[in-house]
N, C-alpha and C positions, 0 to 999 in steps of 0.2 A: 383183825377182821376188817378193817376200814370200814369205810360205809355201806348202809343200809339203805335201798329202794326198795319203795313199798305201791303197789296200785292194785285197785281193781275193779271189777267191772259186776252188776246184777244184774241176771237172769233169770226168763221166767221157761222152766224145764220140765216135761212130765219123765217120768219111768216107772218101771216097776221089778221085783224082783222076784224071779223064778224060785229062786233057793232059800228064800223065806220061810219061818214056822209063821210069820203073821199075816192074815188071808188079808188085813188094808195093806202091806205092804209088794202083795203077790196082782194087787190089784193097780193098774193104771191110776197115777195120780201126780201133782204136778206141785210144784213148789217153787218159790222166790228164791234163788240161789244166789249169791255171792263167792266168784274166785277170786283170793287177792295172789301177788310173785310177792316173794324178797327174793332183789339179786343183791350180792354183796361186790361192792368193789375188791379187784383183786391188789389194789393198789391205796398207798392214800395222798397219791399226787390228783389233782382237777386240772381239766384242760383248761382253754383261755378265756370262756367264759364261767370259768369259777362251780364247774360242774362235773360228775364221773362220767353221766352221759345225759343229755336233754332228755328228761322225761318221751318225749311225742314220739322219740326214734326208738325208744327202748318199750312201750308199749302197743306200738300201731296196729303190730300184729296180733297182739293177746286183744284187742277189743275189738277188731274183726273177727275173730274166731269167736268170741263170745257173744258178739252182737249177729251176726250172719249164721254161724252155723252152733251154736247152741240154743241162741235165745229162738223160744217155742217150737221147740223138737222134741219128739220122744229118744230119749234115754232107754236103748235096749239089747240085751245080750241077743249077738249076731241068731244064737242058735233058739230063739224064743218063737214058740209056732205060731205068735202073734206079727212076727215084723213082716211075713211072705202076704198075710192077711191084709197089714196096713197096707203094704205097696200095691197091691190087688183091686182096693175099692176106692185109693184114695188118691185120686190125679198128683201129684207132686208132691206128694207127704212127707215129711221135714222128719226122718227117722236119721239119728246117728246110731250107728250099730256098736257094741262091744264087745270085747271080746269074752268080757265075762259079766255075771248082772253089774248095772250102773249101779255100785254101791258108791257112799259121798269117799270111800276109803280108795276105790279105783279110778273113780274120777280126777281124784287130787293125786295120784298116783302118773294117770294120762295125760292129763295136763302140766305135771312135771316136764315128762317128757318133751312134750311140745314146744314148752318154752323153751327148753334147751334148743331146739333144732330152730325157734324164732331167732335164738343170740346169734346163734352160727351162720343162719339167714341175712341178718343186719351187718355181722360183722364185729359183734360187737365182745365176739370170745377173749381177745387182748385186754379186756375193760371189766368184764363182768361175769360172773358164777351164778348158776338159781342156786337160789339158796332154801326155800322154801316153798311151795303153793298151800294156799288155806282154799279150801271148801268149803262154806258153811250152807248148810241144806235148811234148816230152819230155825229161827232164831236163839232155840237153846243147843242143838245137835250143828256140830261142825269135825274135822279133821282137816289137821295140818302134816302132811308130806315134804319130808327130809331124806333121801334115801343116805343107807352107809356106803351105798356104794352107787354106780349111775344107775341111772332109771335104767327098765325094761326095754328094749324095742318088740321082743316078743312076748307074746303072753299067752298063755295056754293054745301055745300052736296060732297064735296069728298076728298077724304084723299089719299096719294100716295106718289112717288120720296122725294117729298120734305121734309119729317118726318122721312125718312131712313137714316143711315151713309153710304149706301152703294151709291158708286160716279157711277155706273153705272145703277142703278135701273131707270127706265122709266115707272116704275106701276103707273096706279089710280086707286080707284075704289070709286061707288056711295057708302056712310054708309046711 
């Protein structure tokens, strides 16, 4: 396995979810969130400063995406009759769409993703594997995402943010 890099970043996120039995969960509401990576070295050789990869390179873009376009944003399934409303009344409103409700199980799911398309971004695929993303939505409720096989790029008919290296993108669209 070699080594194990670990980081993460807190944010503060509203969502809600359509496909809820619980009416405080169907309802807009916001929470302190925490994502952390583990990439694992694919190697157990360290370059010349005694490292798999400096930290600053391997994370730059996972705390721009978190910091820019997660932190205080609504969290919501593209297809929720609430997100045409927010963008209606509200000058520049900070909505990431999904492609299905932001449950913390899809989040840690998309953010898998993304990290992958960050390593590829950096260069840093010769070096390193995601090995994990943890979620943690509030202090007792978390999930951690491992897939058995690679991440999704589509999900229920839509492709978008989450297949980009770019930390600021908030596109989807139906394929």
């Amino acid at each position: 396995m070699g080594f194990q890099l670990r980081f993460g970043y807190r944010f503060e996120a509203a969502h809600r979810l359509t496909h809820s039995c619980a009416a405080k969960c169907m309802t807009p509401h916001g929470h302190t969130w925490r994502a952390d990576v583990t990439l694992c070295s694919k190697t157990d050789d360290l370059d010349e400063a005694d490292m798999v990869v400096e930290f600053s390179r391997a994370k730059r873009l996972w705390k721009q995406l978190l910091d820019e376009t997660f932190d205080h944003s609504m969290l919501i399934h593209v297809d929720d009759p609430l997100l045409p409303l927010l963008r209606e009344t509200i000058d520049d409103v900070r909505v990431l769409p999904f492609p299905s409700d932001p449950t913390t199980e899809r989040i840690a799911q998309l953010l898998f993703r993304k990290m992958e398309a960050f390593i590829d971004a950096e260069d840093l695929g010769a070096l390193v594997d995601v090995a994990e993303v943890h979620v943690q939505e509030t202090p007792t409720n978390s999930v951690s995402y491992a897939p058995s096989s690679s991440a999704p790029s589509t999900v229920n008919g839509y492709t978008g943010w989450w297949t980009t290296a770019n930390p600021f993108d908030r596109d989807i669209e139906k394929v």
